[in-house]
C-alpha positions as CSV (number, residue, x, y, z in Angstrom):
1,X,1.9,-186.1,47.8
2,X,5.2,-185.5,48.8
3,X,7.1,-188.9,50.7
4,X,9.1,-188.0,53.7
5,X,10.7,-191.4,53.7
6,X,12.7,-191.0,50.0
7,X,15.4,-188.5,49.7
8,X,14.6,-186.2,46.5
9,X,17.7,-183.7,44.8
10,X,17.4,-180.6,45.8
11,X,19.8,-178.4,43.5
12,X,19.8,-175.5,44.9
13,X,19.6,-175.8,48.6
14,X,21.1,-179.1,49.7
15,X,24.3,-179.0,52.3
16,X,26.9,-181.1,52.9
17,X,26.5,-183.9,55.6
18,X,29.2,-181.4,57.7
19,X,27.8,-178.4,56.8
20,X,23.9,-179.6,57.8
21,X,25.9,-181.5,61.0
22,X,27.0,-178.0,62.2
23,X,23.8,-175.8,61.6
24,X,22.1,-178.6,64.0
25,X,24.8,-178.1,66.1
26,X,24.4,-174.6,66.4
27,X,20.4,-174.7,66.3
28,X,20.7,-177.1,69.2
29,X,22.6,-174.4,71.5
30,X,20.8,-171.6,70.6
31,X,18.2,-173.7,72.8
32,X,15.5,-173.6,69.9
33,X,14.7,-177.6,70.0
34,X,15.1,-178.4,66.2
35,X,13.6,-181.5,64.8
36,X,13.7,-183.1,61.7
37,X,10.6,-181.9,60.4
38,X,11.4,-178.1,61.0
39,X,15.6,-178.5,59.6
40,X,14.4,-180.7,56.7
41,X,12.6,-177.4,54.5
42,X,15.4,-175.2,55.8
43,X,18.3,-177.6,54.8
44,X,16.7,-179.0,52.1
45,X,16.8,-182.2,52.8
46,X,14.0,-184.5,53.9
47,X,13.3,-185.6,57.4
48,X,14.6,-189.2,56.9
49,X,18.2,-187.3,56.0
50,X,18.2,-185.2,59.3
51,X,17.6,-188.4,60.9
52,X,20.2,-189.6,59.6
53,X,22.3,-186.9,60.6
54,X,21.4,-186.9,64.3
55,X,22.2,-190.8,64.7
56,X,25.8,-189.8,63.0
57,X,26.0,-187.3,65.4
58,X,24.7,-189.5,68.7
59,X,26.1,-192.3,67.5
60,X,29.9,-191.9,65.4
61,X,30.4,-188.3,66.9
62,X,29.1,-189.8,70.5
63,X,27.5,-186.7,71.0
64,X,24.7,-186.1,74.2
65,X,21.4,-186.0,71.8
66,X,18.4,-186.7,73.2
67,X,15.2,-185.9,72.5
68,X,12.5,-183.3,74.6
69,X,9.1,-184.6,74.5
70,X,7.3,-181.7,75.5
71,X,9.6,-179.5,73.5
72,X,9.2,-182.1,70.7
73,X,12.9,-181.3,69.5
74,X,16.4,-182.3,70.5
75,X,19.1,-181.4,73.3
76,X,22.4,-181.6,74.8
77,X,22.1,-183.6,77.9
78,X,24.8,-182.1,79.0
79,X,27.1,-178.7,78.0
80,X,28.7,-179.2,74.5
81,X,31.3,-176.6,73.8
82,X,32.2,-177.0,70.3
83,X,31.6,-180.1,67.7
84,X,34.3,-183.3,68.0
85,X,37.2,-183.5,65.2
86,X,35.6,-184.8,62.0
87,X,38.5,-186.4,59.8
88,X,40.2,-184.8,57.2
89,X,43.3,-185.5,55.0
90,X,46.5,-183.9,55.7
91,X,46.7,-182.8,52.1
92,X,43.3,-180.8,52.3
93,X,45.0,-178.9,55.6
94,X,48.0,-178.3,53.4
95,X,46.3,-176.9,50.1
96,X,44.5,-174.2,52.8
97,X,47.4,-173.2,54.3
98,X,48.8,-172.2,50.6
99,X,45.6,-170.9,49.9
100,X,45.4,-168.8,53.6
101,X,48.8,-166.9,52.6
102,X,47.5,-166.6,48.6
103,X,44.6,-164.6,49.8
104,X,47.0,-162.0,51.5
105,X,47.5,-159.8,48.4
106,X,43.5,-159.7,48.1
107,X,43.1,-158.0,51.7
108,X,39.9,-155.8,51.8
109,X,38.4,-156.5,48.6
110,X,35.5,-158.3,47.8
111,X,37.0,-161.3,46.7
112,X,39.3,-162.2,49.3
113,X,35.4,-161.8,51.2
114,X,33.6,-164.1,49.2
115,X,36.8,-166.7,49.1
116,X,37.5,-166.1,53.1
117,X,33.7,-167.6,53.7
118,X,33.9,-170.5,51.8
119,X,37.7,-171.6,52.8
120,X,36.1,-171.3,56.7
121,X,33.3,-174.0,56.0
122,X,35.8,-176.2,54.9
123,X,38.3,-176.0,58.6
124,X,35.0,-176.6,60.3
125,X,35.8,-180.3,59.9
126,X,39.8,-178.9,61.8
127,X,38.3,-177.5,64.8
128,X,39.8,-178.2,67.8
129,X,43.3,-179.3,66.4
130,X,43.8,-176.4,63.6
131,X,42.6,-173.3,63.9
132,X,42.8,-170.5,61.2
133,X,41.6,-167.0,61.1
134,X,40.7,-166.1,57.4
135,X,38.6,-162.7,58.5
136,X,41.8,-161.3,59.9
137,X,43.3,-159.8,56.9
138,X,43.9,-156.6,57.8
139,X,44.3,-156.8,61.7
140,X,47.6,-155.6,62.8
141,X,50.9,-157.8,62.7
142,X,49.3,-159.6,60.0
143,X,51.8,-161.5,57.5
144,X,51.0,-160.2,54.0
145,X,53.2,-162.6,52.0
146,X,52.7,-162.6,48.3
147,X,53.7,-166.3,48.2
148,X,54.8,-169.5,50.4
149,X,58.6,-170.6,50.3
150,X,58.9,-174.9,49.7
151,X,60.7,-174.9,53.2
152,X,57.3,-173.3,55.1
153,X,55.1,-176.0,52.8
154,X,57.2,-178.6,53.7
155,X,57.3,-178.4,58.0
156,X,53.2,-177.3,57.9
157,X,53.0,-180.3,56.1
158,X,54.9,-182.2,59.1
159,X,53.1,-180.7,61.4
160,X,50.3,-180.5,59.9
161,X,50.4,-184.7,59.9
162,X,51.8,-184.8,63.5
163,X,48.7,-182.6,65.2
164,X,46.3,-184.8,63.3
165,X,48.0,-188.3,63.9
166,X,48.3,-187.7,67.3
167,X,52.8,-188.3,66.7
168,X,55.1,-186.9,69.1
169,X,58.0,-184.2,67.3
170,X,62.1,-183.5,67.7
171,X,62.6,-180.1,66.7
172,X,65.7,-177.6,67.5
173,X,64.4,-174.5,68.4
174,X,65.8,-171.2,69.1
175,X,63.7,-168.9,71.7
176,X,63.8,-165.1,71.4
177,X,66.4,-163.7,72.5
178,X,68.9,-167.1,72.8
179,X,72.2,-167.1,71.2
180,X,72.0,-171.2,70.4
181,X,69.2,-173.7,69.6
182,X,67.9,-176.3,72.2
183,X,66.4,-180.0,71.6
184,X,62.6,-179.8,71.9
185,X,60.2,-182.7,72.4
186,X,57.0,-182.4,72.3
187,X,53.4,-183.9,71.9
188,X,51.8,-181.3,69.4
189,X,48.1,-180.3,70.6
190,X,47.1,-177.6,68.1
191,X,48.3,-175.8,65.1
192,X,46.8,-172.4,65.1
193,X,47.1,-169.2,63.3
194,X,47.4,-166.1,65.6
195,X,47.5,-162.5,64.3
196,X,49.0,-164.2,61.1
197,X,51.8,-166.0,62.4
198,X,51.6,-169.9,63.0
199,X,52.4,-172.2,66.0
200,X,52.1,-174.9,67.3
201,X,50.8,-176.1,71.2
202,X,51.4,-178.9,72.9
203,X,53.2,-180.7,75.9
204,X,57.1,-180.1,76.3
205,X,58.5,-183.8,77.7
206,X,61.7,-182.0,79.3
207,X,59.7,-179.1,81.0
208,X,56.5,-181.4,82.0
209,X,54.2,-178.4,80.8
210,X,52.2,-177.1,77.5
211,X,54.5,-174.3,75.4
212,X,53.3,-172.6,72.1
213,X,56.4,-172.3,69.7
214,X,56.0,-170.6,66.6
215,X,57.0,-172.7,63.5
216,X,59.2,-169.5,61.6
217,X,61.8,-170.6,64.7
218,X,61.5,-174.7,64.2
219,X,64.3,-176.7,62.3
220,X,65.2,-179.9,61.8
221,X,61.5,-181.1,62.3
222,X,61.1,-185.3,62.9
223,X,57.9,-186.7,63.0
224,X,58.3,-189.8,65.4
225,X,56.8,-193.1,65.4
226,X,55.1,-193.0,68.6
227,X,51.8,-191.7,69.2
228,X,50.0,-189.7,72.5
229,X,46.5,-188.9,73.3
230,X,45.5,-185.5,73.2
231,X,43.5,-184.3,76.1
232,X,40.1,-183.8,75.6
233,X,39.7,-180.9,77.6
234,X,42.4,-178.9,75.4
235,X,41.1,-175.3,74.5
236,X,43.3,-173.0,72.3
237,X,41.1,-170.0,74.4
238,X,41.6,-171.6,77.5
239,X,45.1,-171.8,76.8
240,X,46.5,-168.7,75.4
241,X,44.1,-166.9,78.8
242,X,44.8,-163.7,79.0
243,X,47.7,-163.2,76.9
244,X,47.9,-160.4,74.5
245,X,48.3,-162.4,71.4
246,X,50.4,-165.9,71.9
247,X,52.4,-165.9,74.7
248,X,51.0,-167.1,77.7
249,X,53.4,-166.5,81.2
250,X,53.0,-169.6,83.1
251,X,53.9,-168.0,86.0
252,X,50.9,-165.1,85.8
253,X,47.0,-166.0,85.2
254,X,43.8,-164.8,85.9
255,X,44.7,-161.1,84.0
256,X,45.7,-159.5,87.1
257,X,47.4,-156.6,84.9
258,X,45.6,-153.8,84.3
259,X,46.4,-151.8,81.6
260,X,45.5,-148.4,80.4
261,X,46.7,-146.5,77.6
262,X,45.9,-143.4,75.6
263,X,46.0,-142.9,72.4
264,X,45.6,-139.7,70.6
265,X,45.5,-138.3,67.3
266,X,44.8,-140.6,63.8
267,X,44.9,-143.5,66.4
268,X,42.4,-142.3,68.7
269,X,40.2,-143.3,65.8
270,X,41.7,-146.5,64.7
271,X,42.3,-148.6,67.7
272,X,38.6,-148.3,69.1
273,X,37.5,-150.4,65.4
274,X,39.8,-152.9,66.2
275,X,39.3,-156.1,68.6
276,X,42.6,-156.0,70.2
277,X,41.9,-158.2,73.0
278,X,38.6,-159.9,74.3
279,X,39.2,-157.8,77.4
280,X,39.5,-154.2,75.5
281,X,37.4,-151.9,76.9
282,X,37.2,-147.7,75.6
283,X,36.7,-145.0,77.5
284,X,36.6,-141.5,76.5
285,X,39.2,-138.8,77.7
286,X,37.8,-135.1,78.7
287,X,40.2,-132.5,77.1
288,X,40.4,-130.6,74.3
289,X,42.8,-132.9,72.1
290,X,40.9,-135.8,70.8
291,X,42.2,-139.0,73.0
292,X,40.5,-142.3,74.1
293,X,41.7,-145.1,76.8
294,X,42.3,-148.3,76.1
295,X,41.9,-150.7,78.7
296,X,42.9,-154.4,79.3
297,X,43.5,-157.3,81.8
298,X,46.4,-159.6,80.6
299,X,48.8,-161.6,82.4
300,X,52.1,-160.5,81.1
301,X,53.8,-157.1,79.6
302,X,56.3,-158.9,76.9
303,X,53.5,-158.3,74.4
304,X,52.0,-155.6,75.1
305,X,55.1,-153.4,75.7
306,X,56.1,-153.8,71.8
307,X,52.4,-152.6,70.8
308,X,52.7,-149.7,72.7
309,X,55.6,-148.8,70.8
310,X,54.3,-149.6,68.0
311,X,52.1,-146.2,68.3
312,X,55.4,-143.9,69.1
313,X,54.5,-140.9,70.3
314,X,50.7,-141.3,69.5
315,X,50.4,-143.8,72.6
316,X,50.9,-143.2,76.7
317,X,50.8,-145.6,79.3
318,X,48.5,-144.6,82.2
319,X,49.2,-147.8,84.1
320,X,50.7,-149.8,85.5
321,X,54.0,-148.1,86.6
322,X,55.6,-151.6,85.5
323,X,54.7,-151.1,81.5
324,X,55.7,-147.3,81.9
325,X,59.0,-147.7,82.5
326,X,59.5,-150.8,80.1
327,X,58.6,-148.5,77.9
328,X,61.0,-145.8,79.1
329,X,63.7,-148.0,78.6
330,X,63.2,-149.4,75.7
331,X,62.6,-145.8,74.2
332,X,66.0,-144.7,75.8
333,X,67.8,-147.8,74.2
334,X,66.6,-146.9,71.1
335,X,67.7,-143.2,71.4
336,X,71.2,-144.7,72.3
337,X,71.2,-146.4,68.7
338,X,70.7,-142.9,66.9
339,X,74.1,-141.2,68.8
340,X,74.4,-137.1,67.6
């Protein structure tokens, strides 16, 4: 007879204490009312470990638990969006950044598959403060670096240290398009990867608002002594709204742009497998030539303008007037560059 109150090895099926934490997590929302006895066969653990990892989770993780009688398995008491920050060493965050760019070569093959799944169980543990995107690979704008310089090592690590440790930052930064640097202060929210490039969120002290800031353009980093609580409301989707990749206009919200564009040719192919942009909707064409629209609803055209011309002559803005004649001019200033 097998006792439920001694925990046996199981060598081939036992989990981590995060890894078990999260697939209660996520049995939890699906709504299915998991309890120890059902997770313990699938986990391979034994009931008196589940227990164990539901008190972690109620009370160290102060997470709403409670249990349904006549469901005989546990809730959320109330809406629970994603699991709380689980500790991990600034030196672990490090060694995956290195390891993020040192998959780049390995793009579409198996391995880089095999290695992307097991580098995402371990930023589990980073949600919420870091976020990386190791199935993105081959997405476009991607950085396919073949190795990491010492200098871009040494500010993730700063910032890397800051984001977890709560520590505001001095920076100079230069934005796009400025001829000088300016002084930046800020309380760093989130490091996350975005279409392969890397920034950082937070709260700008000068301009009394969040800004993203991508670390490429950041010198002079300082990690400073005193510390700020980061709001627990703080979502990096929330945040970047309905911006086409990073930049979010502070001004615009609620993606009151509507764009369509239509691509034809080889693209007319490619951009419908692609996730663009949560809002991307296709929509066939009727005409001979092979086309498709590509709809979205974003909040600014800074980003969107320099994917259309990404496409050259394989892509036409429909709408809004706005984005055509961006476009227009930025097509006639490049004409200007090539004289006769």
């Amino acid at each position: 007879m097998t006792n439920n109150n001694v925990d046996t090895p199981h060598t081939n099926r036992s989990r981590s204490r995060l890894d078990r934490i999260y697939r209660i997590h996520r049995e939890i929302q699906s709504g299915k009312f998991p309890n120890c006895n059902k997770l313990a066969p699938v986990l391979g653990v034994t009931p008196k470990t589940i227990q164990r990892d539901i008190d972690f989770m109620r009370c160290e993780l102060e997470m709403p638990l409670e249990y349904h009688s006549s469901e005989y398995g546990f809730h959320y008491s109330r809406p629970v969006s994603e699991l709380p920050f689980i500790t991990s060493d600034v030196e672990d965050l490090v060694a995956l950044f290195v390891a993020r760019k040192a998959l780049a070569p390995l793009s579409g093959t198996q391995l880089q598959k095999t290695l992307s799944h097991s580098f995402q169980k371990l930023t589990r543990s980073m949600q919420g403060q870091v976020t990386f995107h190791w199935s993105d690979l081959d997405e476009a704008f991607s950085v396919r670096d073949t190795g990491v310089a010492l200098p871009d090592v040494l500010l993730f690590d700063k910032l890397a240290r800051a984001v977890l440790e709560c520590r505001k930052i001095r920076f100079a930064y230069r934005n796009l398009g400025a001829s000088d640097d300016s002084i930046r202060r800020i309380h760093p929210f989130h490091l996350a990867e975005v279409d392969g490039g890397w920034y950082v969120i937070g709260h700008d002290l000068e301009r009394q608002a969040k800004r993203t800031f991508a670390l490429q353009r950041m010198k002079d980093l300082r990690v400073l002594d005193s510390r700020f609580a980061r709001p627990t409301d703080f979502n990096l989707r929330d945040h970047l709204g309905n911006s086409f990749s990073v930049w979010k206009n502070p001004q615009k919200g609620g993606g009151n742009l509507h764009i369509r564009v239509r691509m034809r040719g080889w693209a007319a192919s490619y951009v419908p497998e692609r996730r663009w942009h949560p809002s991307q909707q296709i929509r066939q064409t009727r005409g001979k030539k092979a086309s498709v629209d590509v709809l979205f609803q974003l909040d600014g055209l800074e980003e969107i303008t320099r994917w259309v011309l990404s496409w050259g002559a394989l892509c036409t803005v429909i709408e809004p007037e706005e984005l055509r004649a961006r476009v227009k001019s930025e097509l006639q200033a490049t004409l200007e560059t090539y004289p006769t």
